[in-house]
N, C-alpha and C positions, 0 to 999 in steps of 0.2 A: 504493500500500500504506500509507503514509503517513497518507492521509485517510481510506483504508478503518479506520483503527488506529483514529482521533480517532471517527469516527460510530460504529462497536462499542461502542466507551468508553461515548460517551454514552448508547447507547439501555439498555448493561447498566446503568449509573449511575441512571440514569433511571429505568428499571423497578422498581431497588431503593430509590428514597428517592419513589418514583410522584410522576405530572406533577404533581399539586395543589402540591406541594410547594413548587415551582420556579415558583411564582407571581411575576410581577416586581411584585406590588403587597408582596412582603416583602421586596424587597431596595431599597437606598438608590443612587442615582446611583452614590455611591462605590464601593458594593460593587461595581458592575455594571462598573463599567469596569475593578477589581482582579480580575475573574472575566474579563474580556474582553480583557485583556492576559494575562494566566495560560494563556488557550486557545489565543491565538495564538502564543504562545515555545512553547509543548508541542508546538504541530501544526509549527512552524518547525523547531525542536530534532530530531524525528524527522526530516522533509522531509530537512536537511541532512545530518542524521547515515547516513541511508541509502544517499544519495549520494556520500560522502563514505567508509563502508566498502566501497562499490566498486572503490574505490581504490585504500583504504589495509589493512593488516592490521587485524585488528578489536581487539588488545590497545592497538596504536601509534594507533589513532584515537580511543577511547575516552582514552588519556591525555592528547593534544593538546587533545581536546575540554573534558578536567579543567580547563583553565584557567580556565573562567568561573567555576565554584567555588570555583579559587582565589582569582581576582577578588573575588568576594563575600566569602571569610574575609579578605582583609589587607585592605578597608575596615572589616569592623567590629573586626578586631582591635585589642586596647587593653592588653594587659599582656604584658611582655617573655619570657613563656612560653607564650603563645599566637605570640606573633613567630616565636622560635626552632620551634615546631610547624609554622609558618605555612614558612619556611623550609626545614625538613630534607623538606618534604610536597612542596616544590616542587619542592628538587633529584630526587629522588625519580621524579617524575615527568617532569622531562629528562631523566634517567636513562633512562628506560622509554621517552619518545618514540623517541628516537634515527634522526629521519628526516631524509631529504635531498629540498629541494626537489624538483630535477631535474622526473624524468617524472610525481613526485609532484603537483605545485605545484597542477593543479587539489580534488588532492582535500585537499591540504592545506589551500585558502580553503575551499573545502565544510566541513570540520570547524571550520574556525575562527568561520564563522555559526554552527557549531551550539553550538559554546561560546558565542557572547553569546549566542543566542537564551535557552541554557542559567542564563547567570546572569540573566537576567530572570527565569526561570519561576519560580527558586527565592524573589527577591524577593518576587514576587506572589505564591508559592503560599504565602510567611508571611502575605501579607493574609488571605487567603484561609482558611487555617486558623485562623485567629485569629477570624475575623468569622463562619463558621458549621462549626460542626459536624460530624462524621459525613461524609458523602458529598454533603453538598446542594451545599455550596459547589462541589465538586470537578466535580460532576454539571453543572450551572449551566455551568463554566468550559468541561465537553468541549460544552456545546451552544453554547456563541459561538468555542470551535474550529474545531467544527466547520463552523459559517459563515463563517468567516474565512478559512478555509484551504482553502473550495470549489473556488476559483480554478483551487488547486496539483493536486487530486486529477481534475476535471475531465476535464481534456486527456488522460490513460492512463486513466479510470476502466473503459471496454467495453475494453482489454487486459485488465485483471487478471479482472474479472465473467465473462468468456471462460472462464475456466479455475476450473473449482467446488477445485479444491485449491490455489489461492490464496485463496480467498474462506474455507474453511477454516480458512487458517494463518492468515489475519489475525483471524480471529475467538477462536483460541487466542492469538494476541501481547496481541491488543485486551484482550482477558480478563485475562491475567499480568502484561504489561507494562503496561496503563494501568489499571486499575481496582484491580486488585489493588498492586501497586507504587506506584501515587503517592496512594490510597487509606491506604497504608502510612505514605507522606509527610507525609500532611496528620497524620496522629496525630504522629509522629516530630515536625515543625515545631509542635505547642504543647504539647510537651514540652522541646524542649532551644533554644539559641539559633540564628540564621541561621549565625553562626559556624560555631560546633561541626556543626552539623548539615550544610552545606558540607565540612568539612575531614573529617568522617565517611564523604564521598562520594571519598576518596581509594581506599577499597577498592575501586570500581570497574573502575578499570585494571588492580588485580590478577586481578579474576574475570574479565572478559573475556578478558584472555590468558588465563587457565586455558581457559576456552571459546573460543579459537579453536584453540588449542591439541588440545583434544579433540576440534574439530568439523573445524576448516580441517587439520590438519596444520601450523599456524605455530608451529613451535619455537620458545617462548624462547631468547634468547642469556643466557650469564652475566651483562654486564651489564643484560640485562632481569630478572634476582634480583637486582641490586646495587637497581635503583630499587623492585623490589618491597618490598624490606628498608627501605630509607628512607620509603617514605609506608607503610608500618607503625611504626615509628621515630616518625614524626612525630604521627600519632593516638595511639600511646603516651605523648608526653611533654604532647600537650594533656587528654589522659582523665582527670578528680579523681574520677570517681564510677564 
């Protein structure tokens, strides 16, 4: 489902900025391998993360997974009010984890690739945004995704094609989740800093629980509001604008 995601991606991305486009006589070495590392953290990032809410609750995997994010804002953090954001975002977010190895521990390394994979993508997707425009770049990145990550999709791909309502739903995630959503990214990412725009991704854990919550039946605990309240706390006190 995974790779079914990443090829969707690219052939809707594709069709919208058309192959001429996506000419590799416009693009630089550089860019190529910032688009080529961008497709494989995305296709990685899903892969793990999927396997990974098999596991785990989808609010409590989603916040373990925040870590790469966080990752990325306390390296470029640089003034003592980003710090303290950087801080209250993380307690915040242990807060909201609140898991125990135990019978968990595979899906707990599962989500923890997905967090690096995670804090790469975002690196790269600042190249990426930065270096072209619009969809092409993004478009570019799901087609060395999706080569990249053939491998992983390979081995289940006649399970899921087996079943036209899987083929379906991944065509609606493909659409929501990746073109539209990280389409959203690349705008977001040459607007505001790697920073900010990382510790912006702290509302994630919030929605998710809300969405497992509405979909799975997994009640938040009180102190799953206690961490909700702090990485809103903490994107409050880094927001100027």
């Amino acid at each position: 489902m995974a790779w079914l995601r990443m090829f969707g991606a690219m052939m809707i991305a594709a069709a919208i900025v058309r192959p001429r486009r996506l000419s590799l006589r416009k693009w630089s070495p550089a860019d190529l391998k910032s688009a080529a590392i961008f497709g494989l953290s995305t296709g990685l990032t899903s892969s793990f993360f999927y396997m990974a809410i098999d596991r785990l609750p989808l609010g409590k995997g989603v916040a373990i997974e925040f870590i790469g994010p966080i990752t990325v804002a306390a390296i470029f953090t640089r003034t003592r009010r980003n710090g303290l954001a950087l801080v209250v975002a993380v307690l915040g977010v242990a807060v909201l984890t609140g898991v125990e190895m135990g019978d968990e521990s595979l899906g707990v390394l599962f989500i923890l690739l997905a967090a690096a994979s995670w804090a790469v993508h975002i690196v790269y997707g600042s190249r990426v945004a930065n270096a072209h425009n619009g969809l092409e770049g993004l478009a570019m990145s799901f087609v060395m995704g999706t080569l990249l990550t053939l491998p992983l999709g390979a081995a289940n791909f006649d399970a899921v094609v087996r079943q036209p309502s899987l083929v379906a739903i991944g065509v609606v995630v493909c659409a929501l989740a990746s073109v539209v959503s990280y389409g959203t990214d690349q705008r977001i990412l040459r607007l505001v800093s790697v920073r900010h725009y990382s510790l912006l991704l702290a509302m994630l854990p919030i929605v998710a629980s809300l969405f497992g919550f509405a979909f799975f039946d997994q009640t938040p605990t009180n102190w799953d509001l206690v961490g909700v309240a702090l990485i809103v706390m903490g994107i409050a006190i880094q927001e100027r604008r």
